[in-house]
N, C-alpha and C positions, 0 to 999 in steps of 0.2 A: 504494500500500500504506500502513495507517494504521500509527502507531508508538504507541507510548505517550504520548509528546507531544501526540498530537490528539485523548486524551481528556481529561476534565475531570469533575469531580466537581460536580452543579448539584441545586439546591433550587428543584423546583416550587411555588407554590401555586395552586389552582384554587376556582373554588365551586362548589357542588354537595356530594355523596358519590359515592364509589367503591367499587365491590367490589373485592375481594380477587383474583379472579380479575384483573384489567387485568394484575394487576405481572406473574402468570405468563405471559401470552401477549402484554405488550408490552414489558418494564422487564428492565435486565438483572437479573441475580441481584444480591442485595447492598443493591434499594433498598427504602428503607422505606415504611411507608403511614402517615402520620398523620393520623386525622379529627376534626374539632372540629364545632361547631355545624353550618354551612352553608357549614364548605369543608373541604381536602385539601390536603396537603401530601407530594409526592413526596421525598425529600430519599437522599443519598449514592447517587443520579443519575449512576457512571460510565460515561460515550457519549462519541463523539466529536458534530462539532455536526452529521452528519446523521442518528447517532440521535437526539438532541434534538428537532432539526424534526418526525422520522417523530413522533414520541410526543407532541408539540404537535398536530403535526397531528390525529393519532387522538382524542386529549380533545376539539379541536375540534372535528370530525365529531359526536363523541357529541353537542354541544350545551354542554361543559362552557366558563367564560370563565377563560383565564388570568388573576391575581390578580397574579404577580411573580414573575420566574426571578431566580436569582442562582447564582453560581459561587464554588466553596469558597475562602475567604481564603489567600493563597498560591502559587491556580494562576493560569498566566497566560494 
């Protein structure tokens, strides 16, 4: 059983763009979308780390290439 301890608050970024739709059918509720040129930035990200994986995974699948994960200042 997970607790609150084994989520974490984490900032994607990806290249590519993304629809709007992803976050509804992959991301919990709460995270953001931010697009710039020719990437994405997932951010306030709370999963534990095998929804992390699941939602790495999926972007990968589409073809998207991870840029850099990081996890909110504070959590451990």
């Amino acid at each position: 059983m997970l607790t609150a301890a084994d989520e974490h608050i984490y900032t994607l970024k990806f290249s590519g763009t993304l629809a709007d739709d992803f976050l509804a059918g992959y991301c919990p509720e709460g995270t953001r979308l931010t697009v710039e040129s020719n990437t994405f930035t997932l951010s306030n990200l709370c999963t534990d780390q095998a929804g992390l994986l699941g939602i790495v995974r999926s972007l990968h699948n589409l073809g998207y290439v991870l840029l850099s994960l990081s996890i909110a200042q504070g959590e451990s």
